[in-house]
GUDO-532122 format. One record per atom (N, C-alpha, C): residue in three letters; atom name; x, y, z. Coordinates in steps of 0.02 Angstrom, whole numbers. Layout:
REM residues N
<pt residu="Ala" atome="CA" X="X" Y="Y" Z="Z"/>
...
//
This chain:
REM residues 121
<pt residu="Unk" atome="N" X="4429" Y="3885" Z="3655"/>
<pt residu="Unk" atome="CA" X="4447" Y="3856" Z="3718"/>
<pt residu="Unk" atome="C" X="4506" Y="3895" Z="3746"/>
<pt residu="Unk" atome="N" X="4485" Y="3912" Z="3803"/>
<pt residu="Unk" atome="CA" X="4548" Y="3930" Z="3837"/>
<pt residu="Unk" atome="C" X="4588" Y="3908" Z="3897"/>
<pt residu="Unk" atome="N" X="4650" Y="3903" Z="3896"/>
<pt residu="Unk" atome="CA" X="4688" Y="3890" Z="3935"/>
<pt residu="Unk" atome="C" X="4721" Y="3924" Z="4005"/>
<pt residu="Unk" atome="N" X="4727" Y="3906" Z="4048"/>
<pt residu="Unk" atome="CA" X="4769" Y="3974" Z="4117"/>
<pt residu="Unk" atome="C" X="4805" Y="3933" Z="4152"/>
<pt residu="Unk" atome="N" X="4858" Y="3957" Z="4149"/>
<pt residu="Unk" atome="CA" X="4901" Y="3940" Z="4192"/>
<pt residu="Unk" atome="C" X="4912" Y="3965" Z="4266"/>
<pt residu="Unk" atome="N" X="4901" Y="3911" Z="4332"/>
<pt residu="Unk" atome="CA" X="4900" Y="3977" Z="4376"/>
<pt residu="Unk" atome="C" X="4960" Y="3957" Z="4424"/>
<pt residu="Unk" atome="N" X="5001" Y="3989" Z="4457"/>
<pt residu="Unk" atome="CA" X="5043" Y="3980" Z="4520"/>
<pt residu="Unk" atome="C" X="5029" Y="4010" Z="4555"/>
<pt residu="Unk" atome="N" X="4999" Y="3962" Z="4648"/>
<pt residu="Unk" atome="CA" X="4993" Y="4010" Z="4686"/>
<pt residu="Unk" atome="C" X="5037" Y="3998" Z="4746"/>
<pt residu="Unk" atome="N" X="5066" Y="4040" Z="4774"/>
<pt residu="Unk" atome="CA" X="5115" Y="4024" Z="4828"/>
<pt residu="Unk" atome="C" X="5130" Y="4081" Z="4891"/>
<pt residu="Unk" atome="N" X="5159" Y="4056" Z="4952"/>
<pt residu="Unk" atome="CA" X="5181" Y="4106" Z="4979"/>
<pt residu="Unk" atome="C" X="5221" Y="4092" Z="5025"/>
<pt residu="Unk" atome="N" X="5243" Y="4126" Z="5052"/>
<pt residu="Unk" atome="CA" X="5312" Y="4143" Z="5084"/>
<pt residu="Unk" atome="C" X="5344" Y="4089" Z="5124"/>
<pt residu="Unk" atome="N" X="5262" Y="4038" Z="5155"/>
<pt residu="Unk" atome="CA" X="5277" Y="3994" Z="5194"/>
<pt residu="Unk" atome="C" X="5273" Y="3903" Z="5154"/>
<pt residu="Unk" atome="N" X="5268" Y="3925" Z="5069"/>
<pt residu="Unk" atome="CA" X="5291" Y="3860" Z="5034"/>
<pt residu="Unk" atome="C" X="5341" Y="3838" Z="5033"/>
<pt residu="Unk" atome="N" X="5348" Y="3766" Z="5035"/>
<pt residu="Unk" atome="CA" X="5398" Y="3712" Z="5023"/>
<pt residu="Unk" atome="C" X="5402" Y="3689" Z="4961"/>
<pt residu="Unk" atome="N" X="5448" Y="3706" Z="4914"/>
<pt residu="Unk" atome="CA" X="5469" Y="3666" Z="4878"/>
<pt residu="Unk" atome="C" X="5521" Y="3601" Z="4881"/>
<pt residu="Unk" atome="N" X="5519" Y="3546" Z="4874"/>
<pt residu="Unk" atome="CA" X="5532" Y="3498" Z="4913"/>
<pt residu="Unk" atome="C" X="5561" Y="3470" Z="4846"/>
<pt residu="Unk" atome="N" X="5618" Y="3479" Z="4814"/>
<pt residu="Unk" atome="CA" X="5638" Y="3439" Z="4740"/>
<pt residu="Unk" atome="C" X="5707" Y="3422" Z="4769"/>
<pt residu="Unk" atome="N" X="5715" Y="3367" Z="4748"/>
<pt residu="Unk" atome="CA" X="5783" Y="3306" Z="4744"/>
<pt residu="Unk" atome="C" X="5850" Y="3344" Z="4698"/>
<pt residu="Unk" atome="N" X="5823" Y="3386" Z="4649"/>
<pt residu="Unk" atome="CA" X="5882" Y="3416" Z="4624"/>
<pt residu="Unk" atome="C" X="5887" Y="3499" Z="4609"/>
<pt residu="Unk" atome="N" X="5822" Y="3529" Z="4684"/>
<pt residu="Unk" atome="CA" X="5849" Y="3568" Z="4703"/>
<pt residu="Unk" atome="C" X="5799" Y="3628" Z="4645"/>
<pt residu="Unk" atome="N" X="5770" Y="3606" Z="4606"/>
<pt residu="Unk" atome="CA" X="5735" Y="3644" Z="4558"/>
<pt residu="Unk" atome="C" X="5655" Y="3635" Z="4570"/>
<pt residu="Unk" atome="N" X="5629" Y="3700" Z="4580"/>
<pt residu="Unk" atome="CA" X="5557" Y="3708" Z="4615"/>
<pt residu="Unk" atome="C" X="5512" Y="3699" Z="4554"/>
<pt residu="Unk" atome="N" X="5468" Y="3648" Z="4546"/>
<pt residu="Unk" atome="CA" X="5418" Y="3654" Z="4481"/>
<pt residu="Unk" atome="C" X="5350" Y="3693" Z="4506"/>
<pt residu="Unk" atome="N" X="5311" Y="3713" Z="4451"/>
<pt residu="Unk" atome="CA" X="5277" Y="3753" Z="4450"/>
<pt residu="Unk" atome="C" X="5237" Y="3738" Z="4387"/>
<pt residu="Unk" atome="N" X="5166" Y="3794" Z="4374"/>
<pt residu="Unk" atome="CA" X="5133" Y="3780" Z="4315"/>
<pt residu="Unk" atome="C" X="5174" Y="3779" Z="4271"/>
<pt residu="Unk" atome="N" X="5217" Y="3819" Z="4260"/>
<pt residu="Unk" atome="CA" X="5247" Y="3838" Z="4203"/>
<pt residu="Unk" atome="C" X="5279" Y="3780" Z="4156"/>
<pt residu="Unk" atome="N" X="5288" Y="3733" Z="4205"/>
<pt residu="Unk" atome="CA" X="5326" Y="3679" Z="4175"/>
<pt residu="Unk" atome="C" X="5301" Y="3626" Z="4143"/>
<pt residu="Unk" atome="N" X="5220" Y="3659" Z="4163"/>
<pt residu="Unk" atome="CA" X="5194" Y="3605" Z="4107"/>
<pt residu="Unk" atome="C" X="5128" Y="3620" Z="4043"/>
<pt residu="Unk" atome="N" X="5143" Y="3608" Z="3995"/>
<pt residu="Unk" atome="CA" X="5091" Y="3610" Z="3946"/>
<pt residu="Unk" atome="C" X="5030" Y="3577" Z="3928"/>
<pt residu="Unk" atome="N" X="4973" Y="3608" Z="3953"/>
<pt residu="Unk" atome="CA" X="4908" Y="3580" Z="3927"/>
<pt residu="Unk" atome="C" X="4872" Y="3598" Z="3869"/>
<pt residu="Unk" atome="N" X="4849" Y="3528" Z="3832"/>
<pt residu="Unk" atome="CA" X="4804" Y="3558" Z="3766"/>
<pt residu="Unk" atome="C" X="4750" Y="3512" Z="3786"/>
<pt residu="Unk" atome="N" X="4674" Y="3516" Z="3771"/>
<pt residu="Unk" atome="CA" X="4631" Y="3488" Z="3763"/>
<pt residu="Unk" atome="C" X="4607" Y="3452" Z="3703"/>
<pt residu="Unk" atome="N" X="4599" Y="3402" Z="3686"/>
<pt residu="Unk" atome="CA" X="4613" Y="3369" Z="3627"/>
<pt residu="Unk" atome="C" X="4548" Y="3343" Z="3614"/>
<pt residu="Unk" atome="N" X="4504" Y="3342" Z="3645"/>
<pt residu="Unk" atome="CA" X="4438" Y="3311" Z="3624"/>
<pt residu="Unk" atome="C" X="4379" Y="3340" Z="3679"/>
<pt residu="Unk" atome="N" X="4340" Y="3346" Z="3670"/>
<pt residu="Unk" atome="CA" X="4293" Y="3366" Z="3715"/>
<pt residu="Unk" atome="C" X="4209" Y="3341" Z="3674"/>
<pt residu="Unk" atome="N" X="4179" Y="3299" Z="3694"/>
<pt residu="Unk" atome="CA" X="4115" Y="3277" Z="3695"/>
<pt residu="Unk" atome="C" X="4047" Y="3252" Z="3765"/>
<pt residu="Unk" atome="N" X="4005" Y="3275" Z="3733"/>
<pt residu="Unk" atome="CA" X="3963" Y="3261" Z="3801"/>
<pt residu="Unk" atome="C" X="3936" Y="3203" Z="3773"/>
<pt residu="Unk" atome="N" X="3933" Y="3139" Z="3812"/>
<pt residu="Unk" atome="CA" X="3892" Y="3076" Z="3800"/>
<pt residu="Unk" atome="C" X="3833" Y="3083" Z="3839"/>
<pt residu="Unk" atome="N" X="3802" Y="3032" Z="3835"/>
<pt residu="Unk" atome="CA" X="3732" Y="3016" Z="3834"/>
<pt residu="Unk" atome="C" X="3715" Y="2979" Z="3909"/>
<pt residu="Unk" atome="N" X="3779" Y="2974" Z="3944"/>
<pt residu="Unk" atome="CA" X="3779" Y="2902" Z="3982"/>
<pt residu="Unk" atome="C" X="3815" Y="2934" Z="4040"/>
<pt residu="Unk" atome="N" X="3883" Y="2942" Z="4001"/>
<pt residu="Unk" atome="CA" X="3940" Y="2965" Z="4073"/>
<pt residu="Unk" atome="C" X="3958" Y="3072" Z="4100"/>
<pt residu="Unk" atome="N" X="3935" Y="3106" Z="4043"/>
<pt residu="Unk" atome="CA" X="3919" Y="3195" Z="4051"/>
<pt residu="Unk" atome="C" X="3963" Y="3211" Z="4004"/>
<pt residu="Unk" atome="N" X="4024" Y="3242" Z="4029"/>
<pt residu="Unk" atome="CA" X="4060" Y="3268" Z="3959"/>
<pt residu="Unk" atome="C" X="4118" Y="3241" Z="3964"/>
<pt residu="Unk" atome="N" X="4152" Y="3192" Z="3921"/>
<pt residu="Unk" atome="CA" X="4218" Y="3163" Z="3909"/>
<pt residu="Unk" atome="C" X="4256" Y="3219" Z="3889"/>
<pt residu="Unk" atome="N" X="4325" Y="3213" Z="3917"/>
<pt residu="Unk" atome="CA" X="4371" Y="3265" Z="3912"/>
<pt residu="Unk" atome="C" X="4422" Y="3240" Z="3887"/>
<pt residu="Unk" atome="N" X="4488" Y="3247" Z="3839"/>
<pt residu="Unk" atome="CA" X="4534" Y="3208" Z="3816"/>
<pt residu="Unk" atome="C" X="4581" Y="3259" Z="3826"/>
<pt residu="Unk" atome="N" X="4674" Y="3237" Z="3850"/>
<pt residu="Unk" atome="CA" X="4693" Y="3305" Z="3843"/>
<pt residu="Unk" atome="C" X="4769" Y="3279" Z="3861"/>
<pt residu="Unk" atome="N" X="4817" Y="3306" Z="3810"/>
<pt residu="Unk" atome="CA" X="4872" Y="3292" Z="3837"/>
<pt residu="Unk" atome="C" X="4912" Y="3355" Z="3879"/>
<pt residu="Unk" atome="N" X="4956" Y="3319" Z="3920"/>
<pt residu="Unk" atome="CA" X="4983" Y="3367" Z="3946"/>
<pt residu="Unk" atome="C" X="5065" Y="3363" Z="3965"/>
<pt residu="Unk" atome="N" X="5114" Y="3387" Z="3957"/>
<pt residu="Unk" atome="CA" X="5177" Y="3371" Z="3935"/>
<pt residu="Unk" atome="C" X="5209" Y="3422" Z="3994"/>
<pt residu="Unk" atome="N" X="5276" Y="3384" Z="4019"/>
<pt residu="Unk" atome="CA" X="5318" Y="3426" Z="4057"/>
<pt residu="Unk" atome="C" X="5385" Y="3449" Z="4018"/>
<pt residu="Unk" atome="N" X="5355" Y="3503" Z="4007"/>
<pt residu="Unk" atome="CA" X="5430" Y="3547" Z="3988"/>
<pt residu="Unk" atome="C" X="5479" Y="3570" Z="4017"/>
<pt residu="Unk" atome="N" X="5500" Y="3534" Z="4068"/>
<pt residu="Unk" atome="CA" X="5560" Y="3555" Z="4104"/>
<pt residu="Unk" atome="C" X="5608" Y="3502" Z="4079"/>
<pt residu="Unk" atome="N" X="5657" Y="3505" Z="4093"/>
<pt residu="Unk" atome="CA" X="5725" Y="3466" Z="4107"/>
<pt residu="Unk" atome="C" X="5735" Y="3429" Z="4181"/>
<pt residu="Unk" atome="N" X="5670" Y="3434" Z="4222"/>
<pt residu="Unk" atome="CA" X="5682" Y="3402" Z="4259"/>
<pt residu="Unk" atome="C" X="5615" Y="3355" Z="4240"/>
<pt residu="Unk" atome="N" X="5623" Y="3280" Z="4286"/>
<pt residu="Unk" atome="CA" X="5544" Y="3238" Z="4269"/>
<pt residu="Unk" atome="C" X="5521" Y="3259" Z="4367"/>
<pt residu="Unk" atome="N" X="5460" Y="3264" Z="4366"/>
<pt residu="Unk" atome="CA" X="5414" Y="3273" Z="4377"/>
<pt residu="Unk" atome="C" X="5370" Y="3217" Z="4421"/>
<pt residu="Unk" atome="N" X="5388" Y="3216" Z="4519"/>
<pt residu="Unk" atome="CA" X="5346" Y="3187" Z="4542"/>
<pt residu="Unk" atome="C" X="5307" Y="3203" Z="4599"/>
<pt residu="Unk" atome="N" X="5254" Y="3214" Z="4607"/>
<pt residu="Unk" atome="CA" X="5207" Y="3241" Z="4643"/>
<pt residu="Unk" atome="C" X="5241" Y="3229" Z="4730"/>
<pt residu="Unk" atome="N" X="5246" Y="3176" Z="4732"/>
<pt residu="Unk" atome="CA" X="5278" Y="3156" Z="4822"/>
<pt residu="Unk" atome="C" X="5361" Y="3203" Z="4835"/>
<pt residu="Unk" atome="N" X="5397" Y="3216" Z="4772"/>
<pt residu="Unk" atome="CA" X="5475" Y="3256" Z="4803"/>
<pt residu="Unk" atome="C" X="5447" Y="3342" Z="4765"/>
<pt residu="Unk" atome="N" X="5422" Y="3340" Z="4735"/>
<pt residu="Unk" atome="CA" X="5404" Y="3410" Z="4712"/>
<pt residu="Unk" atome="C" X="5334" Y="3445" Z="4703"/>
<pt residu="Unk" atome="N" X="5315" Y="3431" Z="4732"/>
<pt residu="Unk" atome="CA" X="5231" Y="3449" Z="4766"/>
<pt residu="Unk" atome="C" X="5207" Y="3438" Z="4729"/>
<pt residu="Unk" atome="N" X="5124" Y="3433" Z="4747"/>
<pt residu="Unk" atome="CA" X="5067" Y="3407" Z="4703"/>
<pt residu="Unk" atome="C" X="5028" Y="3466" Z="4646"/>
<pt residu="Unk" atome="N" X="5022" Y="3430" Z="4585"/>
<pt residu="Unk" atome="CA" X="4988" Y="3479" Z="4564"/>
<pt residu="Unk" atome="C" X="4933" Y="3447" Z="4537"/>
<pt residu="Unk" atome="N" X="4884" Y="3498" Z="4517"/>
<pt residu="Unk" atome="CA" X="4807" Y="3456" Z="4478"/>
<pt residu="Unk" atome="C" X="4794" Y="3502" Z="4422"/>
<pt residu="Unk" atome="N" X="4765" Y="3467" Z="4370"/>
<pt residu="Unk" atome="CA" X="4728" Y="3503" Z="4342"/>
<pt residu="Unk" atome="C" X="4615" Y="3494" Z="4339"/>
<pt residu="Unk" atome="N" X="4619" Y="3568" Z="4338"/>
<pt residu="Unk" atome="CA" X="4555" Y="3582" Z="4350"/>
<pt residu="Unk" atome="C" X="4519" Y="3604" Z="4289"/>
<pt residu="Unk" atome="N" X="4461" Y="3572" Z="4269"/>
<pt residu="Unk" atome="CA" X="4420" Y="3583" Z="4222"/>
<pt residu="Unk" atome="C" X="4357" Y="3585" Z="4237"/>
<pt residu="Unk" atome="N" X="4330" Y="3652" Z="4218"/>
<pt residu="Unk" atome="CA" X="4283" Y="3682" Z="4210"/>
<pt residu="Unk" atome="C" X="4235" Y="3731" Z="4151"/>
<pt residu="Unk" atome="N" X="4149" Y="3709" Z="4162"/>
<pt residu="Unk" atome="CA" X="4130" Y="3713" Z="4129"/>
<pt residu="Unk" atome="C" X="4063" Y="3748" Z="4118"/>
<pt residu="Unk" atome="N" X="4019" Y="3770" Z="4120"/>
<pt residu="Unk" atome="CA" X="3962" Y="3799" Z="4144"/>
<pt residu="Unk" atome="C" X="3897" Y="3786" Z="4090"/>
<pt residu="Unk" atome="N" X="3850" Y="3781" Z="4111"/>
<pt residu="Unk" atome="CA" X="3791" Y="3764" Z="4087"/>
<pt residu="Unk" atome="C" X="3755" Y="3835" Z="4045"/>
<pt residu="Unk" atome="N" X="3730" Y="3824" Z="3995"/>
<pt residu="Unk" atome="CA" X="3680" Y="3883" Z="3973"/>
<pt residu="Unk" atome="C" X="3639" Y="3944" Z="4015"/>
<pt residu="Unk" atome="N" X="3623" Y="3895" Z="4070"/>
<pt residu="Unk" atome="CA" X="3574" Y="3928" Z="4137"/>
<pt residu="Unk" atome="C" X="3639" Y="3988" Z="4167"/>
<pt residu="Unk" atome="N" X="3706" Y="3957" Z="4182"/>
<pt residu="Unk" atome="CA" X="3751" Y="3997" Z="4209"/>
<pt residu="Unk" atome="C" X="3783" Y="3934" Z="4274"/>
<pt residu="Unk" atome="N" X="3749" Y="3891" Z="4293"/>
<pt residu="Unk" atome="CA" X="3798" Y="3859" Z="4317"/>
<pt residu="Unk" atome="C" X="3843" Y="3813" Z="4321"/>
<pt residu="Unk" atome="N" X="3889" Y="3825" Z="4364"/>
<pt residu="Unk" atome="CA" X="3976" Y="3803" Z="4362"/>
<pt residu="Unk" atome="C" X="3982" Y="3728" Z="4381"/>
<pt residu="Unk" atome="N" X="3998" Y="3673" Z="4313"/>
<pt residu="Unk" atome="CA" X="4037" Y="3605" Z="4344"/>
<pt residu="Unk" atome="C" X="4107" Y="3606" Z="4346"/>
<pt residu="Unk" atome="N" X="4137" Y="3556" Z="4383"/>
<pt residu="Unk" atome="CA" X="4195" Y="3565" Z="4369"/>
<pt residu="Unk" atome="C" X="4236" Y="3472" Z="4393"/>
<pt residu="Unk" atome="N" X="4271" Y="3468" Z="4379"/>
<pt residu="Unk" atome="CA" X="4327" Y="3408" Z="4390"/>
<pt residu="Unk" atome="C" X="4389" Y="3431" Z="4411"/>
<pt residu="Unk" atome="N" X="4437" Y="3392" Z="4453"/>
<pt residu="Unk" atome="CA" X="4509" Y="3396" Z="4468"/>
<pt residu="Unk" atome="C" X="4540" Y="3327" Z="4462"/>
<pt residu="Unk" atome="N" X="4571" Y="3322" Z="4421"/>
<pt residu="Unk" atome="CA" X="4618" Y="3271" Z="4409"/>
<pt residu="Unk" atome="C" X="4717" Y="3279" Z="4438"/>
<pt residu="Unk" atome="N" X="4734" Y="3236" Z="4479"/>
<pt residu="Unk" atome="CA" X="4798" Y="3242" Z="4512"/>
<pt residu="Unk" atome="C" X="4825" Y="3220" Z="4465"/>
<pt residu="Unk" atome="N" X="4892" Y="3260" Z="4455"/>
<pt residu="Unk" atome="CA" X="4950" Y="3237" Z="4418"/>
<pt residu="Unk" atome="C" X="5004" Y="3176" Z="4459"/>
<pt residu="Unk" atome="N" X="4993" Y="3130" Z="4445"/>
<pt residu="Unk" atome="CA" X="5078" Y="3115" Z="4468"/>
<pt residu="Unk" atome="C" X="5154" Y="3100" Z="4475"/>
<pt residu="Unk" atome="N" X="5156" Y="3074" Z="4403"/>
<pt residu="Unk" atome="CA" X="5229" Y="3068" Z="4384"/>
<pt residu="Unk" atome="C" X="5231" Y="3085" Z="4304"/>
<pt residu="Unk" atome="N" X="5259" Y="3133" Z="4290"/>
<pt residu="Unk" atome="CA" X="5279" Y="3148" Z="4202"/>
<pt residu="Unk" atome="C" X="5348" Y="3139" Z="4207"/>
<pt residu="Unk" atome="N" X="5402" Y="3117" Z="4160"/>
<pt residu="Unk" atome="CA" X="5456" Y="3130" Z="4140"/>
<pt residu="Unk" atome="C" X="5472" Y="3189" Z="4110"/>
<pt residu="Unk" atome="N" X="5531" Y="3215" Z="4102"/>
<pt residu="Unk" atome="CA" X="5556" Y="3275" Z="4071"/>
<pt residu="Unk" atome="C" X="5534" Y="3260" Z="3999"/>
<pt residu="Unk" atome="N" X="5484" Y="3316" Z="3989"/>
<pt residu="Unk" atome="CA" X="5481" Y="3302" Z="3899"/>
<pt residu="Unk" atome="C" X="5412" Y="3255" Z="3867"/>
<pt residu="Unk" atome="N" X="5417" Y="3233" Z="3914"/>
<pt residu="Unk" atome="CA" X="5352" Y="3161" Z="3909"/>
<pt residu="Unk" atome="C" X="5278" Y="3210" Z="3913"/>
<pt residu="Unk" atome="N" X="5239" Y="3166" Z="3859"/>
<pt residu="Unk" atome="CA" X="5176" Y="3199" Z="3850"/>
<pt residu="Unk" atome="C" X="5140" Y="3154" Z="3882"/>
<pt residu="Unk" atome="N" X="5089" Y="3147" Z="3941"/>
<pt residu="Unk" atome="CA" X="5045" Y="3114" Z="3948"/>
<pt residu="Unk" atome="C" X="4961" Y="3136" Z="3928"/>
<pt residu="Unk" atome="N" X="4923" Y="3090" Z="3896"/>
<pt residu="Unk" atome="CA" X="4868" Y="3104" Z="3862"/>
<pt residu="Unk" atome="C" X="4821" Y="3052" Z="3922"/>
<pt residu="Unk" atome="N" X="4789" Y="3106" Z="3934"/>
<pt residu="Unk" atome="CA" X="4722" Y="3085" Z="3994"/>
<pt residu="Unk" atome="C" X="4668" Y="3087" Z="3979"/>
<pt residu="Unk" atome="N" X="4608" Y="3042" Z="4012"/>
<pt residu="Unk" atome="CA" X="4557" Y="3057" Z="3997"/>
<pt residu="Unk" atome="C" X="4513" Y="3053" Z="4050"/>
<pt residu="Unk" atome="N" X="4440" Y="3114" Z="4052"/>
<pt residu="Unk" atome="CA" X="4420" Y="3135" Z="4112"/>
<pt residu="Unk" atome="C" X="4338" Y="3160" Z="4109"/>
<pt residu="Unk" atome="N" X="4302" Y="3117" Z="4150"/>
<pt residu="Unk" atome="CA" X="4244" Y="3146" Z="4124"/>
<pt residu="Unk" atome="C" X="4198" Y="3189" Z="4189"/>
<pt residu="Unk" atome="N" X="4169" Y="3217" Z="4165"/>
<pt residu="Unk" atome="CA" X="4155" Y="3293" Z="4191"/>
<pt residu="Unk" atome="C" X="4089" Y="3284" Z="4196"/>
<pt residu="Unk" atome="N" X="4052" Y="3268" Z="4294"/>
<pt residu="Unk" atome="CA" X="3990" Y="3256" Z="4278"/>
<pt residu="Unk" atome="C" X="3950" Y="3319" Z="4304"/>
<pt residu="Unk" atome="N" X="3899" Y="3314" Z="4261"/>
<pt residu="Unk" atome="CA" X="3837" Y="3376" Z="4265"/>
<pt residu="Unk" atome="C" X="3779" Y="3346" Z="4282"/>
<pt residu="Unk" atome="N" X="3749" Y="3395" Z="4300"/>
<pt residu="Unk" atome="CA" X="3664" Y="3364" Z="4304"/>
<pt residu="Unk" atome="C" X="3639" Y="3360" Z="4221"/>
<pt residu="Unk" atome="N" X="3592" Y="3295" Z="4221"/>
<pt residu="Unk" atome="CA" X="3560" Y="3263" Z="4154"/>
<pt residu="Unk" atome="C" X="3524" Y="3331" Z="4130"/>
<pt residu="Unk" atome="N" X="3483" Y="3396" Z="4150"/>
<pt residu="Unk" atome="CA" X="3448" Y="3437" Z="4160"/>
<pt residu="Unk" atome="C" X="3465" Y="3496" Z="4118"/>
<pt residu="Unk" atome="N" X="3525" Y="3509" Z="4125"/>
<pt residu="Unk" atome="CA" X="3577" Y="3553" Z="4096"/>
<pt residu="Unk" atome="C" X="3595" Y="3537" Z="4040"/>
<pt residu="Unk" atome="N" X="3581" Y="3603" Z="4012"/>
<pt residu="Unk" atome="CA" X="3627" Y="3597" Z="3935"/>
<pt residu="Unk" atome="C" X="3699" Y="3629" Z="3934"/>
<pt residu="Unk" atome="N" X="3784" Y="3599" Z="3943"/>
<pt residu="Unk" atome="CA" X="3825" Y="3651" Z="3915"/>
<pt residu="Unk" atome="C" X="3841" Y="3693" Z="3880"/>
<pt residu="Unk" atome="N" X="3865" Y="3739" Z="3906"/>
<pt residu="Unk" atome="CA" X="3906" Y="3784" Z="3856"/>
<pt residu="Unk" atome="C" X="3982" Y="3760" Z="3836"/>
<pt residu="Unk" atome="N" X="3997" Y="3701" Z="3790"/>
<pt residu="Unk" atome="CA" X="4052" Y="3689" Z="3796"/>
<pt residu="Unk" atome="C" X="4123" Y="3760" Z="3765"/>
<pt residu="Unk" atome="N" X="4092" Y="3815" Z="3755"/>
<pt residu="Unk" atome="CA" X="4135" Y="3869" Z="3748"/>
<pt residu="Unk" atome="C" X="4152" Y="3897" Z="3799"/>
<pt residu="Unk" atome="N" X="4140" Y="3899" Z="3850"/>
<pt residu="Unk" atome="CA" X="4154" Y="3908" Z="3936"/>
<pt residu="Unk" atome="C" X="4196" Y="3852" Z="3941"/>
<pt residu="Unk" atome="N" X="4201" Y="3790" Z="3939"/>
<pt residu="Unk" atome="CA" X="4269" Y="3757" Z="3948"/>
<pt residu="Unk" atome="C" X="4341" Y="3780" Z="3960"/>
<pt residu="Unk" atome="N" X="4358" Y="3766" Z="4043"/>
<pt residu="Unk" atome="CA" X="4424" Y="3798" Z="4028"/>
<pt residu="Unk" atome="C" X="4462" Y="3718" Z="4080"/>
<pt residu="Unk" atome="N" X="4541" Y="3727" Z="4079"/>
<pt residu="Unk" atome="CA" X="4561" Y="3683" Z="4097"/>
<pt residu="Unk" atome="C" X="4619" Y="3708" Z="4128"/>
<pt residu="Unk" atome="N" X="4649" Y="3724" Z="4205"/>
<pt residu="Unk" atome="CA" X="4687" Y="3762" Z="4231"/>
<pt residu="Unk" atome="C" X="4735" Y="3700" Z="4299"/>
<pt residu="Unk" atome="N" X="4814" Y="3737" Z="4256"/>
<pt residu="Unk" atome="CA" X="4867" Y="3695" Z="4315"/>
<pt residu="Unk" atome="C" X="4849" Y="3717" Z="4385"/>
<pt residu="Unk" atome="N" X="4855" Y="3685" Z="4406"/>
<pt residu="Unk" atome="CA" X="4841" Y="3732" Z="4490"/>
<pt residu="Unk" atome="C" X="4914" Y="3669" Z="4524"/>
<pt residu="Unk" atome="N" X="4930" Y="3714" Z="4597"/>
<pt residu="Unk" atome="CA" X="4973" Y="3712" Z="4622"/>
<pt residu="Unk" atome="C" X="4925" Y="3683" Z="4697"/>
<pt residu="Unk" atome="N" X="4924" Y="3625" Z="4711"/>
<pt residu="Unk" atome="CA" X="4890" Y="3602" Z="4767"/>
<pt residu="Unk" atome="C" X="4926" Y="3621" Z="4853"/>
<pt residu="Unk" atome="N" X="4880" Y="3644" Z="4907"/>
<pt residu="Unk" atome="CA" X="4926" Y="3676" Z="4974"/>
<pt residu="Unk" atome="C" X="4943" Y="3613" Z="4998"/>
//
């Protein structure tokens, strides 16, 4: 499984933080902790994800971020989910859970699984 971290930005972003410190992917850590496809709901996703900054972390004073998980089928095509972050504390691990729907039709490749911070415009 692999992980990416991405920041995308430009000249005309706002970082909008209360103490003045711009967050970004970097500040936060994702692991995927479970991954199964059920029978009922497509593929359950489990996954904590922790802010490593010294600052805590809220989507409305320091912009929005999501994470995106994606996954692709045997055939070659691409599902995917976005889940919004919105409040972590400094340090605090939050463990989420997220399910990822596909067509019944499709078989995954759950080795194509990836799960990426993104920086929402």
């Amino acid at each position: 499984m692999s992980i990416l971290l991405v920041n995308c930005s430009s000249s005309s972003d706002d970082d909008n933080t209360s103490s003045g410190t711009a967050f970004n992917p970097a500040n936060f850590s994702l692991t995927i902790t479970k991954k199964e496809v059920t029978s009922t709901v497509g593929l359950m996703i489990t996954y904590d994800l922790k802010n490593i900054s010294k600052e805590a972390y809220n989507n409305y004073t320091q912009g929005s971020f999501s994470v995106k998980f994606t996954v692709k089928s045997t055939d070659g095509e691409t599902f995917q989910d976005i889940v919004t972050v919105d409040y972590i504390d400094a340090g605090i691990t939050f463990s989420g859970l997220t399910f990822l729907d596909y067509s019944e039709v499709k078989t995954l490749d759950l080795s194509t699984l990836t799960a990426v911070i993104i920086k929402n415009k």
